[in-house]
TIKOLLUM-429530 format. One record per residue: x, y, z of N, C-alpha, C in turn. Coordinates in steps of 0.1 Angstrom, whole numbers, padded with zeros to 4 digits, always signed. Last residue first. Layout:
% TIKOLLUM-429530
XYZXYZXYZ
...
//
This chain:
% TIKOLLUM-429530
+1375+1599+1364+1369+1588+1376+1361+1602+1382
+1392+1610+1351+1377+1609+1349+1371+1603+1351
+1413+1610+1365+1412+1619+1365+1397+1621+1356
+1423+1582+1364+1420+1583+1373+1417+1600+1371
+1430+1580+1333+1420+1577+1335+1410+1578+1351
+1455+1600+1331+1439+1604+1327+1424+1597+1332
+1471+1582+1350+1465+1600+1350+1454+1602+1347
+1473+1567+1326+1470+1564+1342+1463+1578+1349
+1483+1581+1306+1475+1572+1304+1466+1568+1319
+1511+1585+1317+1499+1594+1314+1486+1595+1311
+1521+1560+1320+1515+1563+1329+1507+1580+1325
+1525+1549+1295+1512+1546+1308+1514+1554+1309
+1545+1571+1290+1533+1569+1279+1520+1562+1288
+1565+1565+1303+1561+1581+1303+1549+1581+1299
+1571+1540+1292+1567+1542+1309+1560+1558+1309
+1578+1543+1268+1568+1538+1276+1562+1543+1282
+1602+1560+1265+1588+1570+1265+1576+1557+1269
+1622+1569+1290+1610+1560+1288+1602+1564+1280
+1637+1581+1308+1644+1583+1298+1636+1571+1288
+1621+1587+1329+1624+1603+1323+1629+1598+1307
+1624+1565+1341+1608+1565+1338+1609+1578+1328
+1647+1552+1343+1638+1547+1333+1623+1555+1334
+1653+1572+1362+1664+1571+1350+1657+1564+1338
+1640+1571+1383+1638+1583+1376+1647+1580+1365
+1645+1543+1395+1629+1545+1386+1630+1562+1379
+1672+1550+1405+1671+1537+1392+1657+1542+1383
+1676+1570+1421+1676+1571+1409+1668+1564+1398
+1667+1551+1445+1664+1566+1445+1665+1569+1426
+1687+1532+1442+1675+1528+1443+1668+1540+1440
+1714+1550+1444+1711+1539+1432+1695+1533+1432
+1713+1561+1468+1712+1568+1457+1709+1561+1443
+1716+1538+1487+1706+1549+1493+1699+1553+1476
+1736+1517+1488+1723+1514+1490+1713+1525+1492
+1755+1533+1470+1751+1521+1462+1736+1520+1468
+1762+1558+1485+1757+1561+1473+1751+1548+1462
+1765+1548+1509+1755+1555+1509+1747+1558+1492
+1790+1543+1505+1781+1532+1507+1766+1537+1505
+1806+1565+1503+1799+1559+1492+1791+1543+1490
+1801+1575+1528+1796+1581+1519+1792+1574+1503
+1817+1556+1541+1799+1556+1543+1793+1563+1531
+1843+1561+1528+1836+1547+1528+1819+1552+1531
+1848+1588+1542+1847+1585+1522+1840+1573+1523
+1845+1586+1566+1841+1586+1565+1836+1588+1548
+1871+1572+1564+1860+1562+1572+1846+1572+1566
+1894+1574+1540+1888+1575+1552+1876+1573+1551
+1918+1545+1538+1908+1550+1532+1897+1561+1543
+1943+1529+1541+1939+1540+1549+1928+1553+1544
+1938+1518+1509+1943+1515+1524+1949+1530+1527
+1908+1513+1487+1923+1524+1492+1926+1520+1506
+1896+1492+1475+1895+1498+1489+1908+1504+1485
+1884+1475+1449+1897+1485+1446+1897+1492+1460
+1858+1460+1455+1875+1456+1450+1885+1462+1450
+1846+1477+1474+1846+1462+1479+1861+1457+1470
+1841+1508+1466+1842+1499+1477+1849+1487+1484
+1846+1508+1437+1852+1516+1449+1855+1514+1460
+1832+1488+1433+1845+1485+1428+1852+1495+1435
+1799+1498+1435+1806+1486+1442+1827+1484+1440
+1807+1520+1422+1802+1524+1437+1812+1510+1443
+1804+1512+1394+1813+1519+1398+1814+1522+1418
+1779+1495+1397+1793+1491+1396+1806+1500+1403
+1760+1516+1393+1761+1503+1399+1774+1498+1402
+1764+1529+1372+1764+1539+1386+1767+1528+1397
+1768+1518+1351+1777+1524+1354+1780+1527+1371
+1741+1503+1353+1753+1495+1352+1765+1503+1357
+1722+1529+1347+1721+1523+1356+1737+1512+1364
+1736+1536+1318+1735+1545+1328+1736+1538+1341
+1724+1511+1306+1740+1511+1305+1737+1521+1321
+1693+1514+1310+1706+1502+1318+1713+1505+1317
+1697+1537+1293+1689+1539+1305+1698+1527+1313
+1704+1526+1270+1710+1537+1276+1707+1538+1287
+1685+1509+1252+1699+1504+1262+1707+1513+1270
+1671+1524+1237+1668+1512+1246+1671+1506+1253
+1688+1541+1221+1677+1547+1236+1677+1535+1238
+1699+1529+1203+1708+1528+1214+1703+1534+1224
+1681+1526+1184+1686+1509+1193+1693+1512+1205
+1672+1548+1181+1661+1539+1184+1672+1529+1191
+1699+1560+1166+1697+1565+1178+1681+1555+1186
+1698+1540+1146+1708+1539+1153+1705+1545+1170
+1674+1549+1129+1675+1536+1137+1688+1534+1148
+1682+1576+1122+1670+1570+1133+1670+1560+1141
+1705+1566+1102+1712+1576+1120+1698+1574+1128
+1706+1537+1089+1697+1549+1092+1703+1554+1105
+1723+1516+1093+1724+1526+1077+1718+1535+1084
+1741+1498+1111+1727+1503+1111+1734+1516+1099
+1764+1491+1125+1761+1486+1112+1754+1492+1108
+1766+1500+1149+1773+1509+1141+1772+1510+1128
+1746+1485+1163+1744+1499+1160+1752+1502+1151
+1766+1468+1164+1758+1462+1156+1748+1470+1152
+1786+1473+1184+1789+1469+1168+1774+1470+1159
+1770+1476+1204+1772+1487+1197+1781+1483+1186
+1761+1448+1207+1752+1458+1206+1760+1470+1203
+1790+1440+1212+1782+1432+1203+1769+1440+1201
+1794+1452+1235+1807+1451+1225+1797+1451+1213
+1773+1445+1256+1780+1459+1246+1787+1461+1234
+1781+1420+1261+1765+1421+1253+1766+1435+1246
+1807+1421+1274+1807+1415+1257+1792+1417+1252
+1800+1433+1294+1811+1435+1285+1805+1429+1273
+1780+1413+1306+1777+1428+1299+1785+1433+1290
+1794+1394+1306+1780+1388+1303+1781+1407+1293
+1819+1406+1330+1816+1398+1316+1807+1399+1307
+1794+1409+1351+1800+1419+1339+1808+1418+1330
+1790+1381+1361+1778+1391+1354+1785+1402+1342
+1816+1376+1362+1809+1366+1354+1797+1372+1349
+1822+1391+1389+1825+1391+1374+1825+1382+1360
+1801+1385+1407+1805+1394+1399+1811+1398+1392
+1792+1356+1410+1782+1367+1414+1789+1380+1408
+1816+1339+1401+1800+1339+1398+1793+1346+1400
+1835+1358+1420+1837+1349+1404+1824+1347+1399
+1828+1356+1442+1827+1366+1439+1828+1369+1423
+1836+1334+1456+1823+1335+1457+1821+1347+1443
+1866+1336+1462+1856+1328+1453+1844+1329+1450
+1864+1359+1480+1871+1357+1466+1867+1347+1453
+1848+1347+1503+1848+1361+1493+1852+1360+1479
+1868+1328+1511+1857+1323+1504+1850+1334+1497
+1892+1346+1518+1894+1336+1502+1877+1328+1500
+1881+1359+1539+1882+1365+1529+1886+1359+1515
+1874+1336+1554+1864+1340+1550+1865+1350+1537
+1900+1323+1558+1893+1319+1553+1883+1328+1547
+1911+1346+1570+1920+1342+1560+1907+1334+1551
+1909+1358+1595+1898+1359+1589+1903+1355+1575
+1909+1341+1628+1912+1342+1619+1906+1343+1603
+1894+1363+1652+1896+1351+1645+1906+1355+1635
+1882+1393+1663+1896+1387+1661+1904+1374+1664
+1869+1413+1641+1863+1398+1648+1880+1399+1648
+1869+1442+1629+1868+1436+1644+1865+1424+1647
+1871+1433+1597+1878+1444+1607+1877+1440+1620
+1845+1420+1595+1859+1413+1592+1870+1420+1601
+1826+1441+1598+1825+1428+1605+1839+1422+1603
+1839+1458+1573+1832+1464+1586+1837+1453+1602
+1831+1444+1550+1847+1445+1554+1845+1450+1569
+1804+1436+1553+1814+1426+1552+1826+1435+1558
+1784+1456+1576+1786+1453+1562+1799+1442+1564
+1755+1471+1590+1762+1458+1591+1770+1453+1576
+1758+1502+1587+1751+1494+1585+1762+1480+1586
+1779+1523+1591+1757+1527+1587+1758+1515+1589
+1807+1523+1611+1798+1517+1598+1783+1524+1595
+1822+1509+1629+1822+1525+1626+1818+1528+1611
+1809+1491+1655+1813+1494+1639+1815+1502+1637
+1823+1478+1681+1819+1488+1674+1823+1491+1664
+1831+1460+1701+1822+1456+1690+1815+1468+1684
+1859+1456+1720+1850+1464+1717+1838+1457+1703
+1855+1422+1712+1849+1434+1716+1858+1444+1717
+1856+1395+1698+1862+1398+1716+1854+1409+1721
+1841+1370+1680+1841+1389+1683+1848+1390+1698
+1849+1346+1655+1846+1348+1674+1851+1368+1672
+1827+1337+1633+1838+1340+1641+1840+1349+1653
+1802+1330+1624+1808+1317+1635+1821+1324+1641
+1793+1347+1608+1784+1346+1620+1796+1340+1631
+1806+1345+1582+1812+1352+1590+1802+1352+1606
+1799+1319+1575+1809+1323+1581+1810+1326+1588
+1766+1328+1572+1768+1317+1579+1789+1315+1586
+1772+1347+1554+1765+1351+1566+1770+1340+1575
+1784+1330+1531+1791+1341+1535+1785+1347+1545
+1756+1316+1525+1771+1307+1529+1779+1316+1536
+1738+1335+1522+1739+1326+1529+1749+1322+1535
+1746+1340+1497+1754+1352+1509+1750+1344+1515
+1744+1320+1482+1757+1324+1478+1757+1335+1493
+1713+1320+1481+1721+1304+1482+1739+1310+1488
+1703+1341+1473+1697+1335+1486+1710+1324+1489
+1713+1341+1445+1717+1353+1455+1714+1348+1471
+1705+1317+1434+1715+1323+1436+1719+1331+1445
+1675+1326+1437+1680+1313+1443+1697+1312+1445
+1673+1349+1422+1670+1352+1434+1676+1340+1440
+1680+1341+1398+1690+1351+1401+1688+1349+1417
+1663+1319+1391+1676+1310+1393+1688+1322+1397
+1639+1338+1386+1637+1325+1398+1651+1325+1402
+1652+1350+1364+1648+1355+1377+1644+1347+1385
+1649+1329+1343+1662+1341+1348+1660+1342+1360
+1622+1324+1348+1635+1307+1349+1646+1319+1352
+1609+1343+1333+1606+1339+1348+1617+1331+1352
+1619+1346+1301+1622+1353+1318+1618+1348+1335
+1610+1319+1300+1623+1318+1303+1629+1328+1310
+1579+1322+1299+1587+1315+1309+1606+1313+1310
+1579+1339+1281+1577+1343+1294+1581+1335+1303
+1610+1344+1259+1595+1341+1260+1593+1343+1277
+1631+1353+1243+1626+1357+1258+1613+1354+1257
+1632+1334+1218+1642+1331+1229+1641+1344+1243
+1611+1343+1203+1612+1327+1205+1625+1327+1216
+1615+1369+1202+1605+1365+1205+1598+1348+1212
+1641+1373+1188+1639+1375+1201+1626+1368+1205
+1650+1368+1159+1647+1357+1173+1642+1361+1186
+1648+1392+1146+1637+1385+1146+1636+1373+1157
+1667+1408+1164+1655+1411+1167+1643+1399+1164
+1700+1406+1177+1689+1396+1169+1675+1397+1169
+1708+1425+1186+1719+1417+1177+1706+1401+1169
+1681+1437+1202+1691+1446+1191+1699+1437+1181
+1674+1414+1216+1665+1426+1212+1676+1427+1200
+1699+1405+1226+1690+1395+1218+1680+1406+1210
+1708+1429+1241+1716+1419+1231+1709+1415+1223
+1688+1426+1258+1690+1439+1249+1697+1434+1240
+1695+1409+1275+1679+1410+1270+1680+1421+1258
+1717+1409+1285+1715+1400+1274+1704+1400+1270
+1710+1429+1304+1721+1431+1290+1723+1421+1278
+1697+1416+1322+1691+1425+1312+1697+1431+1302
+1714+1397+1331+1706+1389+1326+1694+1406+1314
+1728+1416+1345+1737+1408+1335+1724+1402+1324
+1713+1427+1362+1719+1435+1354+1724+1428+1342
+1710+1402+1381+1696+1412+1371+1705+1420+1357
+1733+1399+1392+1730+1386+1381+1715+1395+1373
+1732+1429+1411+1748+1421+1399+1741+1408+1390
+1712+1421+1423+1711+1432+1415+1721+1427+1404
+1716+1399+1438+1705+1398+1428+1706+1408+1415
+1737+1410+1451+1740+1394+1445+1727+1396+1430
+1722+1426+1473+1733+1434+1456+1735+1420+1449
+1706+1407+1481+1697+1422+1470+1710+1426+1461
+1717+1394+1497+1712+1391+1485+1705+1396+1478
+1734+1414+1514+1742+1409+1502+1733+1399+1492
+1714+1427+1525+1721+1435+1515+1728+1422+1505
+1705+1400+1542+1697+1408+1534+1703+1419+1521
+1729+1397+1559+1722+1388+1544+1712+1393+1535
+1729+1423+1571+1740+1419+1561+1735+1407+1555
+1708+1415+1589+1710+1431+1579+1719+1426+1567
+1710+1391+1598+1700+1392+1591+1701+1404+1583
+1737+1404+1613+1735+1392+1606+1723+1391+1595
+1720+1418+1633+1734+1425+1626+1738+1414+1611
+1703+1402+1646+1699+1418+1638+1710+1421+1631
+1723+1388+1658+1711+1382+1652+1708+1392+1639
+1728+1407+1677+1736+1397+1669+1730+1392+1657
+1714+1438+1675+1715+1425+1681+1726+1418+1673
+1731+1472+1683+1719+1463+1670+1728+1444+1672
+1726+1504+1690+1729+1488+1693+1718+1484+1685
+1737+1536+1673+1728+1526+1679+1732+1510+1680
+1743+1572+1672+1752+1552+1670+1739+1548+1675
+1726+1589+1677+1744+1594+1678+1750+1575+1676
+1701+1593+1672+1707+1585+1687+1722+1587+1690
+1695+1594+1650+1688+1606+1663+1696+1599+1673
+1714+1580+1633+1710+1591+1632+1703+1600+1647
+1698+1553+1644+1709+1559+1645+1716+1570+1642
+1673+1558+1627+1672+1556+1642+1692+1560+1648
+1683+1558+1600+1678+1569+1608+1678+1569+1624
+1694+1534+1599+1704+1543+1599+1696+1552+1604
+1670+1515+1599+1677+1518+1611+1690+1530+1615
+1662+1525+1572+1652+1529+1589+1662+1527+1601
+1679+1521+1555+1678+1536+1560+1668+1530+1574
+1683+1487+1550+1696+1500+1555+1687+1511+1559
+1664+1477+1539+1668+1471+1550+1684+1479+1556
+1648+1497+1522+1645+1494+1534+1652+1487+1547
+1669+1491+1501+1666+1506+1508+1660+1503+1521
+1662+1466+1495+1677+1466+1497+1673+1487+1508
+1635+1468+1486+1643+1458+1495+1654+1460+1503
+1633+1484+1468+1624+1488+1478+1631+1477+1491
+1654+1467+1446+1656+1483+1453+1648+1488+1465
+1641+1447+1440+1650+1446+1451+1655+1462+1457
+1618+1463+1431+1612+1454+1441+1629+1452+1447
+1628+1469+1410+1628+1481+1417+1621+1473+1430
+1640+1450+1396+1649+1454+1400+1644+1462+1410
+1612+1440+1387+1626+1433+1397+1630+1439+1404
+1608+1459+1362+1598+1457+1378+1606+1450+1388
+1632+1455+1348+1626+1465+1355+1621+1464+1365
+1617+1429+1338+1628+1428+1344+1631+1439+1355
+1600+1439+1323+1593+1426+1339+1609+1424+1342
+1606+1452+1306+1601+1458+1322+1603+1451+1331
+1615+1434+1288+1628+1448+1295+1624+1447+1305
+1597+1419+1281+1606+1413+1290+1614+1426+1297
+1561+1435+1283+1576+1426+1276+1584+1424+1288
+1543+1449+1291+1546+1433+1296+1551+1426+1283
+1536+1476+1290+1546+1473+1295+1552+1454+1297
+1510+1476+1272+1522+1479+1263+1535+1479+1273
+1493+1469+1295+1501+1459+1283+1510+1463+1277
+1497+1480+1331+1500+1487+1310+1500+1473+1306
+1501+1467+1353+1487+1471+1346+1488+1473+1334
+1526+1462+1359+1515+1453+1363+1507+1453+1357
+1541+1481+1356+1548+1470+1347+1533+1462+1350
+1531+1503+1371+1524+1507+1360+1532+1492+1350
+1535+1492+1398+1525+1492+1392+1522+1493+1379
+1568+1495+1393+1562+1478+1396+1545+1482+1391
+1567+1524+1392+1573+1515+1381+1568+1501+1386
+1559+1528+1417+1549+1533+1405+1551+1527+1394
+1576+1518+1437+1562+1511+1435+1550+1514+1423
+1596+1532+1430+1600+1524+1423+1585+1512+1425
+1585+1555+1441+1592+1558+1427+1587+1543+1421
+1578+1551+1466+1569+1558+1459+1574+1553+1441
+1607+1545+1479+1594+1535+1478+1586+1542+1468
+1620+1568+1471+1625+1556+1464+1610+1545+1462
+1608+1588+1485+1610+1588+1471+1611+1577+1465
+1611+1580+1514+1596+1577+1508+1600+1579+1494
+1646+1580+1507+1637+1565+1517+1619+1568+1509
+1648+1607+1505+1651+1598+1497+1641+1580+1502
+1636+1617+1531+1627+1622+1515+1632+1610+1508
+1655+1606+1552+1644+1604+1552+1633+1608+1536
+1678+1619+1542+1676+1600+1538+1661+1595+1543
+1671+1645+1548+1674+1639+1536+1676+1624+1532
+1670+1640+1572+1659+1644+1568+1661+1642+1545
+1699+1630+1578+1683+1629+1588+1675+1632+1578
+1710+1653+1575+1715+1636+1572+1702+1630+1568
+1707+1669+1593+1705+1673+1579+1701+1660+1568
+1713+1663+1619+1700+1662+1615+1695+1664+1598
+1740+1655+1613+1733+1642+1614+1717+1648+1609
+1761+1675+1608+1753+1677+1599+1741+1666+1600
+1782+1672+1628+1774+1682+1633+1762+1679+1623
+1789+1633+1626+1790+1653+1616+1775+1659+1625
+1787+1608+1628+1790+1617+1637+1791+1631+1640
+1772+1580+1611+1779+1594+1613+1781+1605+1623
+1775+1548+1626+1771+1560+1619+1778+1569+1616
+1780+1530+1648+1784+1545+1648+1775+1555+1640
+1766+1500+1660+1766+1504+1646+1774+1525+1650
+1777+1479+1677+1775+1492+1680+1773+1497+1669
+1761+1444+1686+1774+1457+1683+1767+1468+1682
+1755+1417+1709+1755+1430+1705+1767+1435+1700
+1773+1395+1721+1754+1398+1718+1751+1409+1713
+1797+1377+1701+1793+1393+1710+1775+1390+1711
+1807+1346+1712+1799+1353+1705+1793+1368+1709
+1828+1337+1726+1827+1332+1709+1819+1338+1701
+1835+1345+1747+1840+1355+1739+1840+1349+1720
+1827+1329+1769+1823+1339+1770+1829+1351+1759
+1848+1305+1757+1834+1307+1755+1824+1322+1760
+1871+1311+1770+1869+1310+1757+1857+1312+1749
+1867+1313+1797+1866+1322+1793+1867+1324+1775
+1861+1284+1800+1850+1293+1803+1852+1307+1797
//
């Protein structure tokens, strides 16, 4: 009996932050949160409507900013709520569905990123084929088999970590339901879950950055070839804006999840948790729309026309 009263918490405690600074917190993740929606709905619209947007870069683009309205949403509303509250309780259930949801938005983001560095590759290291090898259905077939991936792979790692037994206290000292967080206070044995991690982690992340490693290697050799300094600086705008994006991407996650400093402080962790699910969605639509002249191009185009309505 008493085994069983301890296989499953009904609730944890999410902490949050605790800094005199919460209301500041507060209102800043609240601008960022409508920025991001606003930002990255204007990039999905203007991929929808422009023709001169419906190549493969965008409709890739458009993705990304649909998992970004995703992944943002399913972290700041409740961090706010816990923000005014000083911590907040968040169900079993709720704590579970939070964490599948991050981990198949970043799963998606890490196989997006990979599959758009090969988009560039193909562009740049082989322009006349491009046309016959991104056609529309093969972008769609990428992105179907990223999101089925990503749905398929944290599943299995939700479904673990669900089963391990919580004694309690059950307080995170976390924003948000996250893996190392949950592994920390369950006191099972967590040997498995962290070697299914490890495998898991071979196909969803370094198998993507591979993909990129080498689409760079091979796109900036192949800039280097280039006779004209115009052409050179044309092939390498097209890819700068992703690279940029890849950097910021990555570098967050490897801080985090592969390279953890032991005895790291708790509150450096939120901070740069903060910086994958808050600041990377927030950025992503200003880094392609400033460094775009497409996108810069609808949408001034858009302007006009609703301004002689």
């Amino acid at each position: 009996m008493q085994q069983n009263n301890v296989t499953v918490a009904p609730t944890f405690f999410l902490l949050g932050f605790q800094s005199s600074s919460r209301m500041f917190l507060f209102c800043l993740l609240l601008v960022a949160y409508f920025g991001t929606i606003c930002g990255n709905l204007l990039i999905i619209t203007l991929v929808s409507t422009s023709k001169i947007l419906h190549t493969p870069m965008y409709f890739f683009i458009s993705h990304l900013s649909v998992s970004d309205i995703l992944l943002i949403t399913d972290i700041v509303p409740n961090l706010l709520h816990i923000l005014l509250s000083k911590g907040g309780a968040i169900t079993f259930i709720g704590c579970f569905t939070q964490f599948w949801f991050f981990g198949v938005v970043e799963t998606f983001e890490c196989l997006l990123l990979a599959v758009m560095s090969y988009d560039r590759y193909v562009a740049i290291c082989n322009p006349l084929r491009y046309p016959s090898i991104m056609t529309n259905g093969q972008c769609v077939k990428l992105v179907i088999t990223s999101w089925l991936v990503s749905f398929s792979f944290t599943l299995i790692d939700a479904l673990t970590i669900s089963v391990m037994t919580y004694c309690g206290p059950n307080v995170i000292d976390h924003i948000f339901c996250d893996l190392l967080p949950l592994i920390e206070i369950a006191c099972s044995d967590t040997n498995i879950v962290r070697l299914e991690v490890y495998i898991l982690s071979f196909p969803v992340l370094f198998i993507p950055i591979t993909i990129i490693i080498i689409s760079y290697i091979n796109i900036i050799a192949t800039i280097f070839r280039l006779q004209s300094r115009v052409s050179r600086q044309k092939a390498f705008s097209t890819c700068s804006s992703h690279l940029t994006v890849v950097s910021i991407f990555y570098f967050t996650i490897f801080g985090v999840y592969v390279f953890p400093t032991e005895g790291q402080i708790l509150n450096m962790k939120k901070i740069l948790s903060l910086l994958y699910t808050v600041l990377t969605p927030l950025i992503n639509p200003i880094i392609y729309s400033l460094r775009n002249k497409d996108i810069k191009t609808s949408l001034q185009e858009r302007i006009k026309f609703f301004c002689h309505l």
